[in-house]
N, C-alpha and C positions, 0 to 999 in steps of 0.2 A: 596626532600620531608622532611617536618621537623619532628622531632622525635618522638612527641604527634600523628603526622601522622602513622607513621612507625606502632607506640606502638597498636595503636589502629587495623591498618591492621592485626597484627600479634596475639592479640587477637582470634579476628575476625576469622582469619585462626586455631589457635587453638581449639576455640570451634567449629568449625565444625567438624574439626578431629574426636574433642572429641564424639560429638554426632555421628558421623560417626561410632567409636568406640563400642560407647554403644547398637548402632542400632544391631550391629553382633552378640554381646554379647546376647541380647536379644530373634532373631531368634533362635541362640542356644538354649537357654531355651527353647521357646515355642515349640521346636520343639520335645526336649526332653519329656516334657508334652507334647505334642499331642504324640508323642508315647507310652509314658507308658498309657495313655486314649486308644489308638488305642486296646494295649495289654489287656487291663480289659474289654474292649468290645466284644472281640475276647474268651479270657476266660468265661466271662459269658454267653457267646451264646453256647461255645462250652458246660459247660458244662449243660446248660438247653438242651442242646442235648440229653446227655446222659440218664440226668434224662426223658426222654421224651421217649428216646427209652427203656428203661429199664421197663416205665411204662404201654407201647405197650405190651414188650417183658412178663410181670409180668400178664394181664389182657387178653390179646387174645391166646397166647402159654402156661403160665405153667398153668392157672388156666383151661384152656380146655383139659387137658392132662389127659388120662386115669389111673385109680391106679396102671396100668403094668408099669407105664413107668416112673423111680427114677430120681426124680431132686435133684440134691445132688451138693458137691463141688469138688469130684472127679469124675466128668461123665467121664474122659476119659479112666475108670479104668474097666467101666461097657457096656455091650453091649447094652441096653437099657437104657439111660439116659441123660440127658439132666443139662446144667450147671444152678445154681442156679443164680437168677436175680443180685444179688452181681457178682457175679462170671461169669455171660457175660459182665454183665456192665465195668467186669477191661481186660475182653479176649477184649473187643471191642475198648478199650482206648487204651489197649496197642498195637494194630492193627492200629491204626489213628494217633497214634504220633509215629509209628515208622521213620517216613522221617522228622522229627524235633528232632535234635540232642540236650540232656539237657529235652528236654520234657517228664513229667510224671505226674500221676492218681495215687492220694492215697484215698480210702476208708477205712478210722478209726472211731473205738467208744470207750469209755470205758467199754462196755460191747460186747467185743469180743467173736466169738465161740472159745471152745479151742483147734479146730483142725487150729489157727488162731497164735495161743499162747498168752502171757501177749500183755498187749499193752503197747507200747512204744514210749512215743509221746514227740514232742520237745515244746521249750515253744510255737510257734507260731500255733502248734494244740492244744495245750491245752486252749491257749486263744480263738481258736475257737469255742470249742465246748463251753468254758461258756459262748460266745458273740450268737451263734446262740443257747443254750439252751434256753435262755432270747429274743430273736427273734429270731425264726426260718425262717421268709420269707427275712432277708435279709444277707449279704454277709461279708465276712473278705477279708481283701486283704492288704500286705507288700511286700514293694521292699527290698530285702537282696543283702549281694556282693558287692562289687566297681570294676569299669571298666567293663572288659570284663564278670566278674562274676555273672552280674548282674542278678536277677532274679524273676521275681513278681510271687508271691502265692497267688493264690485266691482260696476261701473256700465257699461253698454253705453248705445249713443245709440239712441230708436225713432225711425226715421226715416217720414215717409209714402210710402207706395207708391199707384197710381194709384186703387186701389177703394178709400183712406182717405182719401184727399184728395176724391172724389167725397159721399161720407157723409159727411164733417165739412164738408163748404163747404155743404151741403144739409140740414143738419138745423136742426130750429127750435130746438136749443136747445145748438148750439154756440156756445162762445163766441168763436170767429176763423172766420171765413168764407172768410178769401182763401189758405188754405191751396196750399203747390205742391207737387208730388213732390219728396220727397228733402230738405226740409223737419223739423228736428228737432221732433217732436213730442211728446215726452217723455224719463223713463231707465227703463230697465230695469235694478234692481238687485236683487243676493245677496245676503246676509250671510251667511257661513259661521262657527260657532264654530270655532277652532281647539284647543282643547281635544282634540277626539276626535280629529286626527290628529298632535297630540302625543306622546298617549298612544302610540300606535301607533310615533311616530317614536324613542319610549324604547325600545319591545319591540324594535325594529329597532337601537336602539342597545348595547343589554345586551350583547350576548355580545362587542362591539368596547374598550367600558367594560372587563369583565371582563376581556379578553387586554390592555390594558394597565396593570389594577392588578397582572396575574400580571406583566408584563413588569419592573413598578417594586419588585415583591418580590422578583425572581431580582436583578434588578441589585444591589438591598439585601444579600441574599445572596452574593454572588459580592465587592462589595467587602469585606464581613467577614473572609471565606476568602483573599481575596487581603492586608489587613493582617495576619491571623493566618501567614499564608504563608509571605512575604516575609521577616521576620526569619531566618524559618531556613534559608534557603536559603544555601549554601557562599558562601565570598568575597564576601557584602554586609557592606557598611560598612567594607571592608577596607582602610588604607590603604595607597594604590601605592607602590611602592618607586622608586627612581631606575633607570633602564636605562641 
């Protein structure tokens, strides 16, 4: 086999590799991305959940409740009383991520009660509340961490609704009184480790990983067989004669 021969096989064989290469490269990525999409999906469901049951819990239970019966922040201090719709909404979060290790529910505003204390917020709630002060109906969301660290915060706006705005303009120990409906009143955030659906996005990735390292080991194979081939094949290398 002459060398322009050779040269060109071995090309040939290289960029397959190559693309072979880039192909795995790629899977990784996307896979990466469709997990962390998988996670922001999973986050925004969960917590239009809450906001959903809280809004249940706000209009059918505290607002039907008789004047005997104290909805406060320490109900469990009082023998008639019941938790304040903040205050189920984080007993119920912290109920539903207890079996996801790293998962938590934060409810912050800057106008906290002060049996709440100052607020204390890191720059990635602070930028929430000025991104959903400025739109309220939609969402904040950062991957923080490397490796195993990894971890996407996602942030919804709480807005007031009419029996919130009535109790917080009314309480002796709110701190804004002139509250209106629709009114951002806090954030509603997740944090989700991504870890566990990494892991998960590997077991999903394996057997794709695997058909392409078999694919980059037949192509290996097949160039060998085809240099070992080629030499002996009748009339290569032959030179033409005049016609």
């Amino acid at each position: 086999m002459s060398r322009p021969k050779r040269w060109k096989v071995t090309v040939g064989v290289l960029w397959c590799a190559a693309m072979v290469a880039v192909a795995a490269v790629q899977l990784r990525e996307a896979n990466a991305r469709s997990s962390e999409a998988t996670v922001l999906l999973a986050a925004d469901s969960y917590l239009r959940t809450l906001e959903a049951v809280r809004a249940v819990y706000t209009s059918e239970v505290v607002s039907r409740l008789p004047d005997s019966v104290r909805v406060t922040y320490d109900y469990d201090r009082h023998e008639y009383a019941v938790p304040l719709p903040a205050t189920f909404t984080m007993a119920l979060a912290e109920n539903l991520g207890a079996s996801i290790e790293g998962f938590e529910v934060r409810l912050y505003s800057d106008h906290p009660f002060p049996f709440r204390g100052p607020a204390q917020l890191d720059d990635f709630e602070r930028r929430a509340l000025v991104s959903l002060r400025a739109a309220p109906d939609s969402a904040v969301s950062a991957v923080e961490g490397t490796g195993d660290t990894r971890v996407l915060r996602y942030a919804r706006g709480d807005t007031m609704r009419a029996e919130c705005v009535d109790c917080h303009n009314s309480h002796p120990e709110s701190p804004k009184t002139d509250w209106e409906v629709g009114d951002l009143r806090g954030v509603l955030e997740v944090s989700v480790p991504l870890s566990s659906f990494d892991a998960r996005a590997r077991e999903a990735r394996r057997p794709y990983t695997a058909l392409l390292v078999l694919a980059l080991l037949g192509l290996l194979a097949a160039a060998v067989m085809l240099l070992q081939y080629i030499p002996n094949l009748p009339g290569r290398d032959r030179p033409r004669g005049r016609e």
